[in-house]
Every structure is written in structure tokens, then in C-alpha cells.
Predicted model as a PDB file, atoms N, CA, C, CB and O in Angstrom, pLDDT in the B-factor column:
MODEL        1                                                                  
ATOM      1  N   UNK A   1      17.291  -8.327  -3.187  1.00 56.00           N  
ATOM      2  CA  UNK A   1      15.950  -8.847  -2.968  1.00 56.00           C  
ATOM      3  C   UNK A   1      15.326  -8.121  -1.769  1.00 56.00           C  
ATOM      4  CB  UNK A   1      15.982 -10.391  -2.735  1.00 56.00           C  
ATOM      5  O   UNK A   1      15.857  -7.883  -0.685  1.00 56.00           O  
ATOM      6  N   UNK A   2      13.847  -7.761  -2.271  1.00 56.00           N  
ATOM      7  CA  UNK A   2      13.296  -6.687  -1.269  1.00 56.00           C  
ATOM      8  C   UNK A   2      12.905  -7.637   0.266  1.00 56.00           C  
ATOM      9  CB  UNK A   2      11.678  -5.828  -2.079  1.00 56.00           C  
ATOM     10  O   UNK A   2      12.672  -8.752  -0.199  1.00 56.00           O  
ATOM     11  N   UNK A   3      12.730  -7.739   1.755  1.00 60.00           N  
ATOM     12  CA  UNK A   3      12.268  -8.297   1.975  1.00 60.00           C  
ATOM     13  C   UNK A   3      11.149  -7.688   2.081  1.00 60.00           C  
ATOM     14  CB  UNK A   3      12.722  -8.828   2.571  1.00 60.00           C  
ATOM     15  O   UNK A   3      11.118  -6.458   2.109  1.00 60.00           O  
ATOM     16  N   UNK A   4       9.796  -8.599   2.173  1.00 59.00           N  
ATOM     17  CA  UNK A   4       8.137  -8.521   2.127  1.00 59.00           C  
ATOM     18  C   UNK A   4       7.763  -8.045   3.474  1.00 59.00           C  
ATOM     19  CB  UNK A   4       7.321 -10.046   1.816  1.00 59.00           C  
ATOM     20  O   UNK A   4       6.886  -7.188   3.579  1.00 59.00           O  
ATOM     21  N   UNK A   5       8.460  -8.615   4.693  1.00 62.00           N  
ATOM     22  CA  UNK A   5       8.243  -8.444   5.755  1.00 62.00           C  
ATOM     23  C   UNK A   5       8.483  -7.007   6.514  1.00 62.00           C  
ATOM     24  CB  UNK A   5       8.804  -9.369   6.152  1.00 62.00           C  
ATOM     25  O   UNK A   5       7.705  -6.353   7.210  1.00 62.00           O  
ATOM     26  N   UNK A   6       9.591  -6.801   6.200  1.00 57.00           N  
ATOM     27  CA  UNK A   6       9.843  -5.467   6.435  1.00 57.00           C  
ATOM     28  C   UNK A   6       9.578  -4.557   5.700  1.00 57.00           C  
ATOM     29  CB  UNK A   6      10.825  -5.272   6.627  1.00 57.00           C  
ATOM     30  O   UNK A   6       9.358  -3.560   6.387  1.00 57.00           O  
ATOM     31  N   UNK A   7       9.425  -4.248   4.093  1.00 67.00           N  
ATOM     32  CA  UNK A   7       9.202  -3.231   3.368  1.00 67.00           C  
ATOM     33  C   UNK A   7       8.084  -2.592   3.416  1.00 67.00           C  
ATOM     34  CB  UNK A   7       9.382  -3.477   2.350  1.00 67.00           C  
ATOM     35  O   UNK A   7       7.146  -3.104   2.805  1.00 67.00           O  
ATOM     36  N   UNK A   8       7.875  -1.436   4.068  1.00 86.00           N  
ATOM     37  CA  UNK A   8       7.058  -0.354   4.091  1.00 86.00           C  
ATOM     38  C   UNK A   8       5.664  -0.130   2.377  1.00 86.00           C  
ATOM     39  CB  UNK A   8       8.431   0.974   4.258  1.00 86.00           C  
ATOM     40  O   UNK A   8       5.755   0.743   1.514  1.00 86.00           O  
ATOM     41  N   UNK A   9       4.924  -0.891   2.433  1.00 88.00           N  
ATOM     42  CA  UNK A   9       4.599   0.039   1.388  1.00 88.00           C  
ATOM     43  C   UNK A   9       3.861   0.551   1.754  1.00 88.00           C  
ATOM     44  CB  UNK A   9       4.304  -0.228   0.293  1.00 88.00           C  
ATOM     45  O   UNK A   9       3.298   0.346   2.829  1.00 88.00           O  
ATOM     46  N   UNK A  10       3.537   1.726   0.644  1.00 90.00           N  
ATOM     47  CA  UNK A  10       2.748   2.995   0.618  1.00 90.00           C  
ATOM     48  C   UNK A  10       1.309   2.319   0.449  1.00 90.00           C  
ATOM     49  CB  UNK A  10       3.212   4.137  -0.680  1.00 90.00           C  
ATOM     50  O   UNK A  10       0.862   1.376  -0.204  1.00 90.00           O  
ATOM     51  N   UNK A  11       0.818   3.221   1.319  1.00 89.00           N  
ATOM     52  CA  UNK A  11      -1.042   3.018   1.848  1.00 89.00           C  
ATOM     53  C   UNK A  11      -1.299   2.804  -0.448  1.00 89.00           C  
ATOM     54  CB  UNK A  11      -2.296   5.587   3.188  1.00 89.00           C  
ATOM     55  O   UNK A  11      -1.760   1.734  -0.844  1.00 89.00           O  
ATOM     56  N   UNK A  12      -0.998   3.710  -1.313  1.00 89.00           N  
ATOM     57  CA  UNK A  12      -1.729   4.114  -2.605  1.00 89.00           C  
ATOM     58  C   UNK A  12      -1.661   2.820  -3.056  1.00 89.00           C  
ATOM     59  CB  UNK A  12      -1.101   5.286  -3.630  1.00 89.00           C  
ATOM     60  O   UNK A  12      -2.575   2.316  -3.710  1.00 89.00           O  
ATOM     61  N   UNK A  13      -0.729   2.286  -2.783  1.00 91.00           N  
ATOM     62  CA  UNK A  13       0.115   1.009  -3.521  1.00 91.00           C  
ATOM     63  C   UNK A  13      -0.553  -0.516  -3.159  1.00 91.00           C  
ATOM     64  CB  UNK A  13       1.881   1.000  -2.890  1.00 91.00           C  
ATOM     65  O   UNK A  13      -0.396  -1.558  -3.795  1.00 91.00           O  
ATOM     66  N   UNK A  14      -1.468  -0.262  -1.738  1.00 93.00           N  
ATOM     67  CA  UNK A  14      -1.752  -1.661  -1.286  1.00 93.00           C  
ATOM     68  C   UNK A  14      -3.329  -2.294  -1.974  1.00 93.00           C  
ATOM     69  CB  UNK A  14      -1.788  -1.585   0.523  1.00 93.00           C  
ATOM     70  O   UNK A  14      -4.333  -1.634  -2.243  1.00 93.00           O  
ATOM     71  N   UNK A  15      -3.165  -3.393  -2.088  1.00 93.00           N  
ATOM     72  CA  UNK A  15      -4.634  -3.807  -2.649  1.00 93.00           C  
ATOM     73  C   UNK A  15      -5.470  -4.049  -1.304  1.00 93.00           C  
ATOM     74  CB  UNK A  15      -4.613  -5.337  -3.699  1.00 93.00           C  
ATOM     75  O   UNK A  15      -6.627  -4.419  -1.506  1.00 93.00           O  
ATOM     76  N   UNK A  16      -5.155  -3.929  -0.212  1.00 94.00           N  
ATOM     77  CA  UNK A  16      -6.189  -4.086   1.034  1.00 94.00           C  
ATOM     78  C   UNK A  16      -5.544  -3.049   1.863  1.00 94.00           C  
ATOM     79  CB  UNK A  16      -6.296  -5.702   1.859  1.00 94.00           C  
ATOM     80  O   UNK A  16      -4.337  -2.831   1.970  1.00 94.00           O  
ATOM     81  N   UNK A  17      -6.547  -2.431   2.444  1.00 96.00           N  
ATOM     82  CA  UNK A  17      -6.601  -1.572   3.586  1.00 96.00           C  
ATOM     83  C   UNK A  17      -7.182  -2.082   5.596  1.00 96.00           C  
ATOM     84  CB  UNK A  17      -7.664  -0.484   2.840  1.00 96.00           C  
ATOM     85  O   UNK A  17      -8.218  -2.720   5.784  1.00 96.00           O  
ATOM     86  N   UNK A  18      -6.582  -1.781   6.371  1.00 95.00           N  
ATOM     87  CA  UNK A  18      -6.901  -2.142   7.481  1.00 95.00           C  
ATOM     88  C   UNK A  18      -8.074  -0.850   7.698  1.00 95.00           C  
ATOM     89  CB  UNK A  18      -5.566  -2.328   8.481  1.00 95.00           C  
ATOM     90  O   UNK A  18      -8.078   0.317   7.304  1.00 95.00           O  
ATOM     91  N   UNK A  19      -8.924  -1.553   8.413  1.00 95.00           N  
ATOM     92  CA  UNK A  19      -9.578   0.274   8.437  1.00 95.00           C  
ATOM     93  C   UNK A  19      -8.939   0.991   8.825  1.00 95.00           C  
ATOM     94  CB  UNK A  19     -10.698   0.766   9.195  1.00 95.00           C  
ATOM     95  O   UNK A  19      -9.059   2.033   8.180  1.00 95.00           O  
ATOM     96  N   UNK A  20      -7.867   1.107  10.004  1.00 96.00           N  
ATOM     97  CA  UNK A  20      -7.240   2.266  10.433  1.00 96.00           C  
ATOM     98  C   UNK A  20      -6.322   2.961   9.062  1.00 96.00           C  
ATOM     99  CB  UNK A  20      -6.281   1.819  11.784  1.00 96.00           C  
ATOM    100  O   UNK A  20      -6.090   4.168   8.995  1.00 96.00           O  
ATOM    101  N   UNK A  21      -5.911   2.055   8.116  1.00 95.00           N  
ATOM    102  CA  UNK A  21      -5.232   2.764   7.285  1.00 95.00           C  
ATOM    103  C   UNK A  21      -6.085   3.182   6.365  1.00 95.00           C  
ATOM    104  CB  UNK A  21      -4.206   2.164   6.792  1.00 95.00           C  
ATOM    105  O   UNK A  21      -5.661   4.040   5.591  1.00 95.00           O  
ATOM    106  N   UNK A  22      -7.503   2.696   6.197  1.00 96.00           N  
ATOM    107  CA  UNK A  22      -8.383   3.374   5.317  1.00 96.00           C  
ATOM    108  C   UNK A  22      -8.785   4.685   5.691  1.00 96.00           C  
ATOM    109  CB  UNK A  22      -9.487   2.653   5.128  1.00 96.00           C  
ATOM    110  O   UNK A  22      -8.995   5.618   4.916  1.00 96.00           O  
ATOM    111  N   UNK A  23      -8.865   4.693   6.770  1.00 96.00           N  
ATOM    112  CA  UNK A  23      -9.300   5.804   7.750  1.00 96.00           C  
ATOM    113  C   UNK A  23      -8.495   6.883   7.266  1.00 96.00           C  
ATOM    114  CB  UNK A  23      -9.052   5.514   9.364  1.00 96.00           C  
ATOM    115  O   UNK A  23      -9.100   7.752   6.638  1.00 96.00           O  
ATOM    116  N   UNK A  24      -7.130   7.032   7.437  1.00 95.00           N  
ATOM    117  CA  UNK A  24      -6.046   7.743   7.285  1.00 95.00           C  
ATOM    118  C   UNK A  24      -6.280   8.184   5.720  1.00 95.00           C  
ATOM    119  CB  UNK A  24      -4.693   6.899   7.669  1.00 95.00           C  
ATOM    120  O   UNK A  24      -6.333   9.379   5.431  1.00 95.00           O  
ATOM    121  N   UNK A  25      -6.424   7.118   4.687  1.00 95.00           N  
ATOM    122  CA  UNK A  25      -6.302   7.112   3.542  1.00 95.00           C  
ATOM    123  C   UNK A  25      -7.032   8.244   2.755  1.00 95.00           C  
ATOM    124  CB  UNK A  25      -6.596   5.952   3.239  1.00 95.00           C  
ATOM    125  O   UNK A  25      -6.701   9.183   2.032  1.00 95.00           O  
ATOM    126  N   UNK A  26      -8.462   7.574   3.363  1.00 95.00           N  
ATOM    127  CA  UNK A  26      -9.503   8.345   2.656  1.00 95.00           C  
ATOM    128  C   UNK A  26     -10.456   9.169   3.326  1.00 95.00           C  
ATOM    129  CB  UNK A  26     -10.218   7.540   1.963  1.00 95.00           C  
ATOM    130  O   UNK A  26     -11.588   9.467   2.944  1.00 95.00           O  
ATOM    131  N   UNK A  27      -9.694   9.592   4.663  1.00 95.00           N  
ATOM    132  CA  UNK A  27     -10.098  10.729   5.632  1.00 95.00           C  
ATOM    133  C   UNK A  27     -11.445  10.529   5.993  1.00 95.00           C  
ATOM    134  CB  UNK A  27      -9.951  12.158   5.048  1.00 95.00           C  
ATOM    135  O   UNK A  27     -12.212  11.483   5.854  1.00 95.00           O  
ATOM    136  N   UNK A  28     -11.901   9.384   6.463  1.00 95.00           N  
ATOM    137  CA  UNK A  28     -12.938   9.036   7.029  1.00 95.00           C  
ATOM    138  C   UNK A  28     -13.006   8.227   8.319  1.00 95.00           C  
ATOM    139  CB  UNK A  28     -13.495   8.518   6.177  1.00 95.00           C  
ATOM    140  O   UNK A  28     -12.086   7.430   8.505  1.00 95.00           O  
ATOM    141  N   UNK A  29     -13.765   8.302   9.042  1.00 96.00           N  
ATOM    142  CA  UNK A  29     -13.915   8.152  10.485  1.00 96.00           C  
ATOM    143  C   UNK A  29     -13.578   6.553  10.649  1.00 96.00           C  
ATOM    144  CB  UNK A  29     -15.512   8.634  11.047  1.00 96.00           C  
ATOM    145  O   UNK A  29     -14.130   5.871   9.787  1.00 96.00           O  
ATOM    146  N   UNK A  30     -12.812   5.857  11.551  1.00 96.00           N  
ATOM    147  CA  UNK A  30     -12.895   4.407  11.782  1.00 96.00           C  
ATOM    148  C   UNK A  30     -14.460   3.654  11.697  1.00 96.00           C  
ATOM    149  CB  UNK A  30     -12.270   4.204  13.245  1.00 96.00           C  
ATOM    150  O   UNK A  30     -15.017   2.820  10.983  1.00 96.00           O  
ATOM    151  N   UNK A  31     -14.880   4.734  13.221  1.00 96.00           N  
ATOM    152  CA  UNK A  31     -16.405   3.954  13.389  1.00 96.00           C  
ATOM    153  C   UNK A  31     -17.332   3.970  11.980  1.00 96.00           C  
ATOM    154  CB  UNK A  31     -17.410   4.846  14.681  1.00 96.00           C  
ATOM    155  O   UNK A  31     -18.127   3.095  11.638  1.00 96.00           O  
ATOM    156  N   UNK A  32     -17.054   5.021  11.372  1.00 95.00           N  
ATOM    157  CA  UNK A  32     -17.915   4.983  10.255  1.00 95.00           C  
ATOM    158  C   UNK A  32     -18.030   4.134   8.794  1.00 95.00           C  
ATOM    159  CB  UNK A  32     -17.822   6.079   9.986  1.00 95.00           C  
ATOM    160  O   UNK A  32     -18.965   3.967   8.012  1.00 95.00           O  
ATOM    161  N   UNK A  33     -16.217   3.550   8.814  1.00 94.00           N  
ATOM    162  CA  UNK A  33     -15.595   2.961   8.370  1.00 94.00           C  
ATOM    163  C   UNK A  33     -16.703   1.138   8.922  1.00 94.00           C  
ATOM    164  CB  UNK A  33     -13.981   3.524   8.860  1.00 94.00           C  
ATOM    165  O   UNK A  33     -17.521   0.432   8.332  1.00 94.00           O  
ATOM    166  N   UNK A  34     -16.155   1.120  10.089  1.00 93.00           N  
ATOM    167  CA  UNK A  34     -17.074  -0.302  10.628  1.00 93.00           C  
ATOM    168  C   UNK A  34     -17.948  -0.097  10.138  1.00 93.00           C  
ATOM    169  CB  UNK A  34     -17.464  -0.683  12.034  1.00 93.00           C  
ATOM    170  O   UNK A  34     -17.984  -0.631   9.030  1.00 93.00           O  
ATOM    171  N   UNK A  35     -19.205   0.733  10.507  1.00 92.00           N  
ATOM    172  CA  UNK A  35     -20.732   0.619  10.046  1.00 92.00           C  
ATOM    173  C   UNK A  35     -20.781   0.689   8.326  1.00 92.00           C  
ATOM    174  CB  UNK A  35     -21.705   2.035  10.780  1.00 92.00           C  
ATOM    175  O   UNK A  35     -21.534  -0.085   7.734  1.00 92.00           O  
ATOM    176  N   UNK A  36     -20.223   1.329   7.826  1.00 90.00           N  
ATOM    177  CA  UNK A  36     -20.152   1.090   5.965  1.00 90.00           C  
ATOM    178  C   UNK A  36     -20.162  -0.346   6.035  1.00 90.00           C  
ATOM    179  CB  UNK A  36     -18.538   1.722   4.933  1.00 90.00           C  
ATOM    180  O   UNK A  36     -21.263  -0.877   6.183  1.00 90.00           O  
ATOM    181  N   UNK A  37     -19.145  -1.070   5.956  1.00 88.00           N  
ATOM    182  CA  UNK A  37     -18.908  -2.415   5.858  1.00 88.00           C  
ATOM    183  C   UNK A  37     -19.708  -3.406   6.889  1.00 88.00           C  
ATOM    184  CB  UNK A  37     -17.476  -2.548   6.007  1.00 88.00           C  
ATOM    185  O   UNK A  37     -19.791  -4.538   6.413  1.00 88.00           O  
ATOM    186  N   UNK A  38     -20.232  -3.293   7.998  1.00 84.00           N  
ATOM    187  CA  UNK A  38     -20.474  -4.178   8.734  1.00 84.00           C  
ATOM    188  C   UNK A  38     -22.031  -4.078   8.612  1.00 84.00           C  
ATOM    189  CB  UNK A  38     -19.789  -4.049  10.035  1.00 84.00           C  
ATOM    190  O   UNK A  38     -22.692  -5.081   8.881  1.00 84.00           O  
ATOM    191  N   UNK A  39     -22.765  -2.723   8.153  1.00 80.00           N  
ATOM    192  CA  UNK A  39     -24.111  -3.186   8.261  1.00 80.00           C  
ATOM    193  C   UNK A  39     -25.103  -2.858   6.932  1.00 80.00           C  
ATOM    194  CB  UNK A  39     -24.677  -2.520   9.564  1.00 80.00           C  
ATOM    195  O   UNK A  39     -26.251  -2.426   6.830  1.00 80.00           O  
ATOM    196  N   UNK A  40     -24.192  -3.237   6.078  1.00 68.00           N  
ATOM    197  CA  UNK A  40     -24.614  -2.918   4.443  1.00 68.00           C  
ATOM    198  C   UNK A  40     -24.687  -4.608   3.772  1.00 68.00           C  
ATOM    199  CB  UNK A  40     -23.080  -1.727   3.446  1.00 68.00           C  
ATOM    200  O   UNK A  40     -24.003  -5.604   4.007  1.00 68.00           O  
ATOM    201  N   UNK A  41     -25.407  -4.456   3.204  1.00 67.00           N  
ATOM    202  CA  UNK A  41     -25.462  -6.023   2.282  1.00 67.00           C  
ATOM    203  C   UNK A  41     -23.817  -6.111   1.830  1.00 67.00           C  
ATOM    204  CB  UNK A  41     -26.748  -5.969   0.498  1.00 67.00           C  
ATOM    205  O   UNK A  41     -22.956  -5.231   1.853  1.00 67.00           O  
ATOM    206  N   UNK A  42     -23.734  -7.696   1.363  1.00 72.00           N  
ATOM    207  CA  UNK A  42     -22.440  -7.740   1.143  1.00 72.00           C  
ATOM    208  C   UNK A  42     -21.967  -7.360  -0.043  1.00 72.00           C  
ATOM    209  CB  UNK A  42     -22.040  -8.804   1.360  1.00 72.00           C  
ATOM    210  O   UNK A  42     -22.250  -7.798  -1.158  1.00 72.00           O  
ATOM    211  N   UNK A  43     -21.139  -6.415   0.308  1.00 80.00           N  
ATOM    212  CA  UNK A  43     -20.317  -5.680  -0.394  1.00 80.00           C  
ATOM    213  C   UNK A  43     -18.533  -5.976  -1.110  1.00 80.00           C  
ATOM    214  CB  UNK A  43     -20.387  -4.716   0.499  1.00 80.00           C  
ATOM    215  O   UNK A  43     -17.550  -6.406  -0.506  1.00 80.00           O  
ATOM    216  N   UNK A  44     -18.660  -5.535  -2.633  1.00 90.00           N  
ATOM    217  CA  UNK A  44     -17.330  -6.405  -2.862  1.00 90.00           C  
ATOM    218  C   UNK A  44     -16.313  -5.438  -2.616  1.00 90.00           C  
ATOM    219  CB  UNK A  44     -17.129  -7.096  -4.390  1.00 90.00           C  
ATOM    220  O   UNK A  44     -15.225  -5.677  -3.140  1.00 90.00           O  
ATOM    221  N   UNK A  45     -16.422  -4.380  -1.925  1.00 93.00           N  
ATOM    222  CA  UNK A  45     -15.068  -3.611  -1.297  1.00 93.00           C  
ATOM    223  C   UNK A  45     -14.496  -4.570  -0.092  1.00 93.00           C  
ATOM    224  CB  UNK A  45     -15.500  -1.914  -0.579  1.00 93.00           C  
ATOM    225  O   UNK A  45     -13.271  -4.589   0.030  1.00 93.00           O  
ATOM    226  N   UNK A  46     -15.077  -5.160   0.575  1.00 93.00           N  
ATOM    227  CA  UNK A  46     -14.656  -5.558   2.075  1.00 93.00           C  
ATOM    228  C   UNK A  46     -14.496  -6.966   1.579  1.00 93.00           C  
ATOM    229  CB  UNK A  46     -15.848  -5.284   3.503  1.00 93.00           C  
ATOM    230  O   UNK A  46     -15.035  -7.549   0.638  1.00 93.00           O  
ATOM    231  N   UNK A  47     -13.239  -7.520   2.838  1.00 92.00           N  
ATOM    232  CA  UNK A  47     -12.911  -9.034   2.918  1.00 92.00           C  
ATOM    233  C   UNK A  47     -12.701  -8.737   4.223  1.00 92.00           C  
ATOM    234  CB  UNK A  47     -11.672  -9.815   2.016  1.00 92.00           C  
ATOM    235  O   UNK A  47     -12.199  -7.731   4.726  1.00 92.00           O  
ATOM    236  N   UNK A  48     -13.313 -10.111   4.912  1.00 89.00           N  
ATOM    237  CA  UNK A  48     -13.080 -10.837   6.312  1.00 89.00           C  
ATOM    238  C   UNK A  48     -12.093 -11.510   6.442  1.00 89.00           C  
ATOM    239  CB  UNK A  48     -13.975 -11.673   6.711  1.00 89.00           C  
ATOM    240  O   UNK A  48     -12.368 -12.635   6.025  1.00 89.00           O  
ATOM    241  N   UNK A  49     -10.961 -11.456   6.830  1.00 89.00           N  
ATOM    242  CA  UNK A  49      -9.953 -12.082   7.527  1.00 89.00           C  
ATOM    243  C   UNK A  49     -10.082 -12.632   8.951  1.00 89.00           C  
ATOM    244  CB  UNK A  49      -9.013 -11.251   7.523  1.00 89.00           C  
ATOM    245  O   UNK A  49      -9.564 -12.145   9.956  1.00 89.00           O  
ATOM    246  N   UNK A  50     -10.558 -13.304   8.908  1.00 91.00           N  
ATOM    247  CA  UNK A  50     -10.968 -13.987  10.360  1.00 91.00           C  
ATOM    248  C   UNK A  50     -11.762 -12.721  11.069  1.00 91.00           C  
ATOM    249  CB  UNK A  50      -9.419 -14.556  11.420  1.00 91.00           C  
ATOM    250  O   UNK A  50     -12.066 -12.020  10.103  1.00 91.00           O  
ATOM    251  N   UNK A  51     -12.121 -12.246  11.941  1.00 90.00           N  
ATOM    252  CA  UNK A  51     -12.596 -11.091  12.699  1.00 90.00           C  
ATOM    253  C   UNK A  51     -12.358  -9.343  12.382  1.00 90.00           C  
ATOM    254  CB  UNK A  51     -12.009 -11.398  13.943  1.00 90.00           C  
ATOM    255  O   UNK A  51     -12.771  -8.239  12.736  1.00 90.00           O  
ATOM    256  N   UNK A  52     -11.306 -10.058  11.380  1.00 92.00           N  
ATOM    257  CA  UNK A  52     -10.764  -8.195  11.025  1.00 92.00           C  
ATOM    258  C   UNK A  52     -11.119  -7.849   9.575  1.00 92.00           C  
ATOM    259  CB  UNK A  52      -8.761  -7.856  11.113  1.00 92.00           C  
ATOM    260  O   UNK A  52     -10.843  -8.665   8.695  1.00 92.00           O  
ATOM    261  N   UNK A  53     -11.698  -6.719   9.282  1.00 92.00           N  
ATOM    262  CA  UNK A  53     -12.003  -5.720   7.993  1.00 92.00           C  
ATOM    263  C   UNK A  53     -10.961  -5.841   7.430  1.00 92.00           C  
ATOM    264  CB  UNK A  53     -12.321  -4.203   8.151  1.00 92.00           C  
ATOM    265  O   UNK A  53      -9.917  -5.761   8.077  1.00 92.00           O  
ATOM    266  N   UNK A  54     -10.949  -6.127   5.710  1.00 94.00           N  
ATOM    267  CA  UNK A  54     -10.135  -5.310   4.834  1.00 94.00           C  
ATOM    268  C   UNK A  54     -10.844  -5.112   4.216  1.00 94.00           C  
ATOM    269  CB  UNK A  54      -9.095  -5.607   4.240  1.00 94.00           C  
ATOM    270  O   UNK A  54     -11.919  -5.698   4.088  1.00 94.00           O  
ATOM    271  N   UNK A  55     -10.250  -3.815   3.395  1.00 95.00           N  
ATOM    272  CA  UNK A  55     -10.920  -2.844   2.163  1.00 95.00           C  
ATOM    273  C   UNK A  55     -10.421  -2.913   1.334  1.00 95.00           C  
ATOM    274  CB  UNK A  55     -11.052  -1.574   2.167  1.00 95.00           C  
ATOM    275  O   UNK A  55      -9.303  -2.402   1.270  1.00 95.00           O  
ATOM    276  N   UNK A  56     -11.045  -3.669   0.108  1.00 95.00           N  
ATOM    277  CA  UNK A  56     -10.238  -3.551  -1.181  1.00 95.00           C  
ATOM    278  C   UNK A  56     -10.087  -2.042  -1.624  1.00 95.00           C  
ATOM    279  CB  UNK A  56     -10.964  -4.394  -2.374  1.00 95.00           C  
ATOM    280  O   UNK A  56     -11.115  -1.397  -1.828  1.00 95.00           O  
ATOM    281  N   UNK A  57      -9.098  -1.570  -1.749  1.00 95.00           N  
ATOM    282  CA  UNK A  57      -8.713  -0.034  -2.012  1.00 95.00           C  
ATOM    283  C   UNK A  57      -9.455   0.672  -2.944  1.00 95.00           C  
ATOM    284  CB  UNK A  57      -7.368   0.134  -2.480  1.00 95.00           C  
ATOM    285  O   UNK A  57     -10.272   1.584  -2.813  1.00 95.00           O  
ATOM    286  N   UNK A  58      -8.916  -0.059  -4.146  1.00 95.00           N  
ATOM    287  CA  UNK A  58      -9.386   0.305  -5.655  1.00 95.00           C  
ATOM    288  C   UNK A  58     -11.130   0.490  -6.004  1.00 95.00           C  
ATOM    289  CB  UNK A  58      -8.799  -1.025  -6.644  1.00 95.00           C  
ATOM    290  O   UNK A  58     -11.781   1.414  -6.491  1.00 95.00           O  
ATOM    291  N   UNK A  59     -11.536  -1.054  -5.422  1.00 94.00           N  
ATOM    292  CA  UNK A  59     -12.971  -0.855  -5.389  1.00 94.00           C  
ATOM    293  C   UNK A  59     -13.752  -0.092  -4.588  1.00 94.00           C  
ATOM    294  CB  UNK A  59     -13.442  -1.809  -5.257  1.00 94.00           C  
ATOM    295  O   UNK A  59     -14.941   0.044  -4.875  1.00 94.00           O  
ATOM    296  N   UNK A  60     -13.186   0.540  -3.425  1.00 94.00           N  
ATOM    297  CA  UNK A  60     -13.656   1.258  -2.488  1.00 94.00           C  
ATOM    298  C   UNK A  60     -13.843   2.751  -2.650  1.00 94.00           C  
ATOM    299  CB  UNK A  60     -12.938   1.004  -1.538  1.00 94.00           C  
ATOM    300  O   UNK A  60     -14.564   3.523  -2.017  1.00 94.00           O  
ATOM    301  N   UNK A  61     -12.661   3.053  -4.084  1.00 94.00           N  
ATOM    302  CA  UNK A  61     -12.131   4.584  -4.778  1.00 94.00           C  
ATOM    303  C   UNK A  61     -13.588   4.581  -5.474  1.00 94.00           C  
ATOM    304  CB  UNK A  61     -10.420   4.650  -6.094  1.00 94.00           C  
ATOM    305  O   UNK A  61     -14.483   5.416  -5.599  1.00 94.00           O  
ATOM    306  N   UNK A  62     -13.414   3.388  -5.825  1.00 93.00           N  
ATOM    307  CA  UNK A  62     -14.830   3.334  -7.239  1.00 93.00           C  
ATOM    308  C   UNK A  62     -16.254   3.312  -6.653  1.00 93.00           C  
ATOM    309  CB  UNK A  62     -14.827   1.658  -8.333  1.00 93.00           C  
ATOM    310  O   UNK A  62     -17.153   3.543  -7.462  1.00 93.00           O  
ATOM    311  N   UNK A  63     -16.552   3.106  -5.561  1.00 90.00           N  
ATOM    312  CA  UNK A  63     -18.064   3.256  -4.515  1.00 90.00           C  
ATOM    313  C   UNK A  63     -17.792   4.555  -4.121  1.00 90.00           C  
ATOM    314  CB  UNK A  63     -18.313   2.125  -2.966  1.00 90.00           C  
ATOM    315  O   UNK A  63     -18.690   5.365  -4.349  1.00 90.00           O  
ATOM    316  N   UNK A  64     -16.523   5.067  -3.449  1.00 91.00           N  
ATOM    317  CA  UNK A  64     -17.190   6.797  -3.013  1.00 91.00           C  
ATOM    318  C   UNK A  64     -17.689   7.733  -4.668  1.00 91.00           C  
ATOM    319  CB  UNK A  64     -15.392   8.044  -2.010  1.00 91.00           C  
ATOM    320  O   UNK A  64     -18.582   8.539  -4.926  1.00 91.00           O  
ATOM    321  N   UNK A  65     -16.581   7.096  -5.483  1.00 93.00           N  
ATOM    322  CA  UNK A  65     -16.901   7.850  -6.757  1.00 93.00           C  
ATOM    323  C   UNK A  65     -18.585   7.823  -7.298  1.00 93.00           C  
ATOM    324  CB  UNK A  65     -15.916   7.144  -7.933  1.00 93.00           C  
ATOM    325  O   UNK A  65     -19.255   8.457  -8.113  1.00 93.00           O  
ATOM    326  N   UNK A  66     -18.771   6.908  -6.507  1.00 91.00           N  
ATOM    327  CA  UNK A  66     -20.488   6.920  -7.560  1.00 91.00           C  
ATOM    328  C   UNK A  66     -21.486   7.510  -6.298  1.00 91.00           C  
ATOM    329  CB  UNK A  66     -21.295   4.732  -8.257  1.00 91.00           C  
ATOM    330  O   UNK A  66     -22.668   7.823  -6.440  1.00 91.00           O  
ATOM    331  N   UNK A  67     -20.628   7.585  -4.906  1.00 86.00           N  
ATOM    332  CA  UNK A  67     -21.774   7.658  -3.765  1.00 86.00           C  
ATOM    333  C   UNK A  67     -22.156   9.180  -3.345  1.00 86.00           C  
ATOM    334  CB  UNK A  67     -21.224   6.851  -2.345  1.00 86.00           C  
ATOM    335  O   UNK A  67     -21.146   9.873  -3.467  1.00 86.00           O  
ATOM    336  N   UNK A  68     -22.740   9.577  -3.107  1.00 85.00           N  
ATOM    337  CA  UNK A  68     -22.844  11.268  -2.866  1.00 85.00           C  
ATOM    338  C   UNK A  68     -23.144  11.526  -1.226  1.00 85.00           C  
ATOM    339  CB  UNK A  68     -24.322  12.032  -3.896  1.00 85.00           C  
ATOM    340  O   UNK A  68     -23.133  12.666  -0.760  1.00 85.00           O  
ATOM    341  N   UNK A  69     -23.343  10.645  -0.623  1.00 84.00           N  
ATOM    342  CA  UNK A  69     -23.163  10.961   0.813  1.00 84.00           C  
ATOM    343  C   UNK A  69     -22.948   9.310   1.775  1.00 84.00           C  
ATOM    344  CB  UNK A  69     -24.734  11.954   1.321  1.00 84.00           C  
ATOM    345  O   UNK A  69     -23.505   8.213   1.735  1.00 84.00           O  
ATOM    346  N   UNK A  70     -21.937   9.867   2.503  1.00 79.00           N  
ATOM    347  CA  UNK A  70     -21.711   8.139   3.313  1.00 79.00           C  
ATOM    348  C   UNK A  70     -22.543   8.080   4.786  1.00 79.00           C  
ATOM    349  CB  UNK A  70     -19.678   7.777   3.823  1.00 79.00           C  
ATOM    350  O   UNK A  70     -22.523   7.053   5.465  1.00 79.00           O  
TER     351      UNK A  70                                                      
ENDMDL                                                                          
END                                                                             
């Protein structure tokens, strides 16, 4: 039995991203990362966890795919 706590998964594999790992992910700037999400109508890539960003991954693949400049 895997434990949850400790097992590493891979950034491809996760359904939420921290921005710093989005950052990493999808080679885009943190700060720029904040302002996408923080000053755009609400958007169904992002969830609020109390004070902190997540990025739904998948849906986030599917907004750069249609977007032509961020």
C-alpha cells in the first residue's frame, strides 16, 4: 500500500497545481501566474483553498490551447 503522504507524484499526473508547480510546469512566470487567476473574471481553471491558488491542470492545458497571448 502506497502511502499518500509521502508519494511523490509527478507534476503531469496531478489534478491541481500550486502556482509554483504550475510555474515550473508550464514555463510561465509565478507573478504572471497570480495576475491570470487573480484579476480575470472567475475562471474554472483556478480553486481557492483558503488564501492559496490552485490550478486545475487539465483545464488550464485547454485555456492556453485556445489563448494566443497571456
Amino acid at each position: 500500500m502506497v502511502d499518500i503522504k509521502t508519494a511523490d507524484i509527478p507534476l503531469w499526473e496531478k489534478y491541481t497545481l500550486s502556482i509554483e508547480e504550475a510555474s515550473q510546469y508550464f514555463r510561465i512566470g509565478e507573478n504572471k501566474l497570480r495576475k491570470l487567476a487573480e484579476h480575470n473574471p472567475p475562471l474554472d481553471w483556478v480553486i481557492m483553498n483558503g488564501n492559496r491558488i490552485q490550478i486545475k491542470r487539465k483545464l488550464f492545458e485547454q485555456f492556453i490551447d485556445t489563448t494566443d497571448t497571456l
